[in-house]
C-alpha atoms as one frame of an Amber mdcrd trajectory, in Angstrom:
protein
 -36.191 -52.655  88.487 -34.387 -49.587  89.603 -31.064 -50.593  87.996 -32.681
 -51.630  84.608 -34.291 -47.574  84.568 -30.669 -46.887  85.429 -29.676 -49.066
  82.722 -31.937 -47.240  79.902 -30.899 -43.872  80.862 -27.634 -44.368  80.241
 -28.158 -45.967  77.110 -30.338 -42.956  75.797 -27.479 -40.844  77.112 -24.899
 -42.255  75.078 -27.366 -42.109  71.890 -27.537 -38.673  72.430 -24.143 -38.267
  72.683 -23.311 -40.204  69.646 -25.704 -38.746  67.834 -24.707 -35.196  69.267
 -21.289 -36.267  68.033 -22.353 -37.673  64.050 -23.785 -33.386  63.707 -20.609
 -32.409  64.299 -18.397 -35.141  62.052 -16.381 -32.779  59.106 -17.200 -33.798
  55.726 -15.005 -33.650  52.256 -16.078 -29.796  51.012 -17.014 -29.804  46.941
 -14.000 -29.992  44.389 -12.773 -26.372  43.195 -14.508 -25.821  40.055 -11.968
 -26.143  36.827 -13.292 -24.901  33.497 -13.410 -28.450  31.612 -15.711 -29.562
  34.611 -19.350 -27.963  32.718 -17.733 -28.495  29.412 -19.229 -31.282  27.037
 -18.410 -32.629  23.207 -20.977 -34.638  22.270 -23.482 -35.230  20.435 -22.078
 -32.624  17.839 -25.005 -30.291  15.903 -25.280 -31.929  12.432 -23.628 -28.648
   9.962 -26.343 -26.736   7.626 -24.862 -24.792   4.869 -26.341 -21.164   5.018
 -27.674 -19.813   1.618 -27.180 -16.569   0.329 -27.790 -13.844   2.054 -27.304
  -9.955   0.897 -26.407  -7.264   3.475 -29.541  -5.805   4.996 -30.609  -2.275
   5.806 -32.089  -1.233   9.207 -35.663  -1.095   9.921 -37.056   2.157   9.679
 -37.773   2.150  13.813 -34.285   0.431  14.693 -32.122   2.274  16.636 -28.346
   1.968  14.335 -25.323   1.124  17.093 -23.275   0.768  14.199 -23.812   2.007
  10.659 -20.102   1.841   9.349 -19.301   5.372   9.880 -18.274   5.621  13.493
 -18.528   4.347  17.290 -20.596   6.837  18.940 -23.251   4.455  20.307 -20.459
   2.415  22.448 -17.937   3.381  25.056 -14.939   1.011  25.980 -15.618  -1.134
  28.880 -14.473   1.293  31.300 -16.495   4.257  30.408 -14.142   5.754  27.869
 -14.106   5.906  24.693 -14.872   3.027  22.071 -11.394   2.268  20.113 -11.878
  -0.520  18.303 -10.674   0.118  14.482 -13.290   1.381  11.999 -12.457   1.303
   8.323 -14.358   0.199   5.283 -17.791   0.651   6.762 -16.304  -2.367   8.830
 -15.408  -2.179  13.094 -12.538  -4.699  13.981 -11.682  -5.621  17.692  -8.917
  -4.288  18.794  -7.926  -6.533  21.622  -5.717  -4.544  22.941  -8.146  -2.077
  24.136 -10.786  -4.558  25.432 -14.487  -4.440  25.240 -17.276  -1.954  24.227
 -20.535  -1.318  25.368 -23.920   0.178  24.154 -24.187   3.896  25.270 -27.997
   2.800  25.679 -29.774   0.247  28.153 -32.483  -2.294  26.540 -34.869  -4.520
  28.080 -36.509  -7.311  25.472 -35.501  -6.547  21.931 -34.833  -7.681  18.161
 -30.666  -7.136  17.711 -29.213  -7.209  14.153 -25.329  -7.788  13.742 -22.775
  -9.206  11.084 -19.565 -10.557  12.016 -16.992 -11.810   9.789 -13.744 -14.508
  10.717 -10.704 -13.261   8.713  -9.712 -15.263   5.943  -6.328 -17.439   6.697
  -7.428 -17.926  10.678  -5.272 -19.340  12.690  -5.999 -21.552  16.058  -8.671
 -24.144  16.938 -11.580 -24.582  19.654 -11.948 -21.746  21.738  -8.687 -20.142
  20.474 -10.032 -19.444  16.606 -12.113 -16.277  16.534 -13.614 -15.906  19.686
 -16.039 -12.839  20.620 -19.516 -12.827  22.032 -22.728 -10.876  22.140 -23.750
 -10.572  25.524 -27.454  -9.175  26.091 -28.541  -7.289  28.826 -24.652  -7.526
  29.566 -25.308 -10.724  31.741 -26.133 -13.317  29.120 -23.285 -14.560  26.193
 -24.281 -15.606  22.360 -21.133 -17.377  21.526 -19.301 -16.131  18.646 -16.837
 -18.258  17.466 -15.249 -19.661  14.131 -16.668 -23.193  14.086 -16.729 -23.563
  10.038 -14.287 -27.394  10.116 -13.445 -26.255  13.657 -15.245 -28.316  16.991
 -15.022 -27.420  20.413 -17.722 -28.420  23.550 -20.807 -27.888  22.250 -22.035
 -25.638  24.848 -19.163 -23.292  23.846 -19.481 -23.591  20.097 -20.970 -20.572
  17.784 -24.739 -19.618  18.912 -24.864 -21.648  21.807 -25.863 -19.639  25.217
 -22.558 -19.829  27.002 -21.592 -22.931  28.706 -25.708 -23.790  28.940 -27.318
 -24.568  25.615 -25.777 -25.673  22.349 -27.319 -24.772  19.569 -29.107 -26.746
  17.029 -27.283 -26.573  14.141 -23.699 -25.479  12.981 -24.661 -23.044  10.725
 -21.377 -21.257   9.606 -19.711 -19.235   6.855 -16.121 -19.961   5.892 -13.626
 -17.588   7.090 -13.324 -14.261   5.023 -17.567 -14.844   4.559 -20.052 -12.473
   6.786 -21.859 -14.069   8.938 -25.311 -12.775  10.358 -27.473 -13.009  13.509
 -30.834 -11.822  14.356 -31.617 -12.048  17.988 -35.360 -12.195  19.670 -34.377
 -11.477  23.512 -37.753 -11.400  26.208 -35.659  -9.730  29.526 -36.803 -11.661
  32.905 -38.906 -10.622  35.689 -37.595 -10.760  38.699 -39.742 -11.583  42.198
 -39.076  -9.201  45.597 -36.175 -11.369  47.052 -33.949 -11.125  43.766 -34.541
 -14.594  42.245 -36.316 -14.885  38.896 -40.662 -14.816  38.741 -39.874 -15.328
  34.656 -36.348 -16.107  33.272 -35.220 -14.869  30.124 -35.866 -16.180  26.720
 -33.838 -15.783  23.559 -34.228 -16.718  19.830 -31.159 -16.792  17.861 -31.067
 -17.070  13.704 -27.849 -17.291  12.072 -27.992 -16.857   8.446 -31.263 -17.590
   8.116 -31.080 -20.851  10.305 -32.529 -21.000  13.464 -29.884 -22.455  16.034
 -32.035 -21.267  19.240 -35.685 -21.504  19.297 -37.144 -19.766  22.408 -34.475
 -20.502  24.362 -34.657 -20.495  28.203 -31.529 -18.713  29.966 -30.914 -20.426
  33.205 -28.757 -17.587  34.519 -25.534 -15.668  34.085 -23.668 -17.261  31.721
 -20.301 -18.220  33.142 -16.913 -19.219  32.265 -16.189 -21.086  35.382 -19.104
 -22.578  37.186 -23.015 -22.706  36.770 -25.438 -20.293  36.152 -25.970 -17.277
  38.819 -29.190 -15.331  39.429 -28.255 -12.120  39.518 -31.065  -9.684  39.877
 -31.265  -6.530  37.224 -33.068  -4.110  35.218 -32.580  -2.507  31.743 -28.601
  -3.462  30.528 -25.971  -2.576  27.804 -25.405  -4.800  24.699 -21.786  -6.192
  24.990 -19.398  -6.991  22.604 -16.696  -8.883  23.467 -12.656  -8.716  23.035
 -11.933 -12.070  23.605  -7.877 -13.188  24.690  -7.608 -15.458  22.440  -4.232
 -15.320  20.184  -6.354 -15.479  16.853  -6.593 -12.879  14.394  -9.690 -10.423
  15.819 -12.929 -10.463  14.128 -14.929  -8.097  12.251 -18.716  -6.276  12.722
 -21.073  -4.273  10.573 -24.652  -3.024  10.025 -25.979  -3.469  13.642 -29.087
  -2.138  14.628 -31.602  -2.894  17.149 -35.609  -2.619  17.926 -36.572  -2.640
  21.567 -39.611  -4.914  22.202
C-alpha cells in the first residue's frame, strides 16, 4: 500500500512538472504589421454623380479658417508659420512645407471646406491627390481623387481612415470643387483613459451623404488598428500628403462649434 502512495506522488510530481514546464513553452510572437495587412478592395461603393452645387457663404456664427484672403487661422505643423500658397481666393498645399493646423482647439462641431483635384492629375490609388481632414487632430476624413480612380475602400475619398468606407463614391472630376460638410460629436473619455462615449462623425460630400453617424473606433492609423488615445479640445488638420501628384486645392472653410 505504501509503495502505490509512493507511486501517486510521483506521478502528481511529474504532472506538476510538466505542467510547470507547458507555462513556460515560447510561442511564435504576432507578424510585424505591413500596411496592405488592414487594407481591403471590395465590395466597391456604387458611384453617385453630385449635382450642382454653387459656392456657399459662411454662417453668420461660423468662425472663417479660411476666407481666401490669407492664413492667419493656421500655423505650419511645427508652430510656425502657415506657407502653403494663397492666390485667387484659393490655398494650395505646398508639400514642401508640410502640414497646417487650426490656431484654435474645437470639441464637437459643423466644419465647411472645398477642395479641388487639379485638372490633368497624374498617379493612381493612394498616389493621385491625396490630403486629409483630420478632426480633433486624431481622426482622418480621407481626401483623395477617386473620380475613375479605385483604391481599398477603407482608404478611398470620405472614408474614416483605414476603418470605414464610405457609402457612396461621390466625386467631381478633376479641375471641379468638391465640398464637404462635417457633423463631428468629440468622445468622452472615462478616468483610466479609455473611451465612456467614442466619437461620431457625419460626412456629406456634395450634397451626398457618404457617412451617416459614423462611429470612430480610434486613432486612425496608417499602419495598424485603431488606438485609444485619451484627449480634450484639438486642432483641425490639414494634411500635406507625400504623394508625387500634383497638390490639391482649398477654399471657403468655416466652422460652427457644437
Amino acid at each position: 500500500m505504501k509503495r502505490l502512495f509512493l507511486t501517486a506522488q510521483a506521478a502528481a510530481f511529474a504532472c506538476l512538472l510538466s505542467a510547470q514546464a507547458q507555462e513556460k513553452k515560447d510561442y511564435p510572437q504576432p507578424e510585424p504589421m505591413r500596411p496592405g495587412m488592414s487594407e481591403y478592395w471590395t465590395p466597391q461603393p456604387k458611384v453617385v454623380a453630385p449635382g450642382d452645387i454653387k459656392q456657399a457663404g459662411a454662417p453668420s456664427d461660423a468662425i472663417v479658417l479660411f476666407d481666401g484672403k490669407d492664413l492667419s487661422a493656421w500655423t505650419n505643423a511645427d508652430g510656425g508659420k502657415a506657407e502653403w500658397t494663397v492666390k485667387g481666393g484659393v490655398m494650395t498645399v505646398d508639400k514642401s512645407k508640410g502640414d497646417i493646423l487650426t490656431r484654435q482647439k474645437f470639441g464637437s462641431f459643423q466644419l465647411h471646406l472645398e477642395w479641388c483635384v487639379p485638372k490633368g492629375i497624374t498617379g493612381e490609388s493612394q498616389a493621385r491627390g491625396n490630403s486629409g481632414v483630420f478632426l480633433q487632430d486624431m481622426y482622418e476624413v480621407q481626401i483623395l481623387d477617386c473620380y475613375g480612380n479605385e483604391t481599398y475602400v477603407n482608404g478611398m475619398t470620405g472614408s474614416i481612415y483605414k476603418q470605414t468606407p464610405p457609402l457612396a463614391n461621390a466625386m467631381r472630376a478633376p479641375g471641379e470643387w468638391n465640398v464637404y460638410d462635417i457633423i463631428y460629436t468629440a468622445p468622452i473619455f472615462k478616468e483610466d483613459g479609455t473611451y465612456l462615449y467614442r466619437p461620431f462623425v457625419t460626412v456629406i460630400q456634395n450634397g451626398i451623404v457618404i457617412q451617416n453617424h459614423t462611429e470612430i473606433q480610434g486613432t486612425t492609423e496608417y499602419i495598424g488598428f485603431p488606438r485609444t488615445v485619451k484627449h480634450g479640445d484639438g486642432p483641425i488638420r490639414l494634411q500635406s500628403h507625400g504623394d508625387p501628384s500634383q497638390p490639391i486645392s482649398f477654399r471657403n472653410i468655416w466652422i460652427r462649434p457644437l
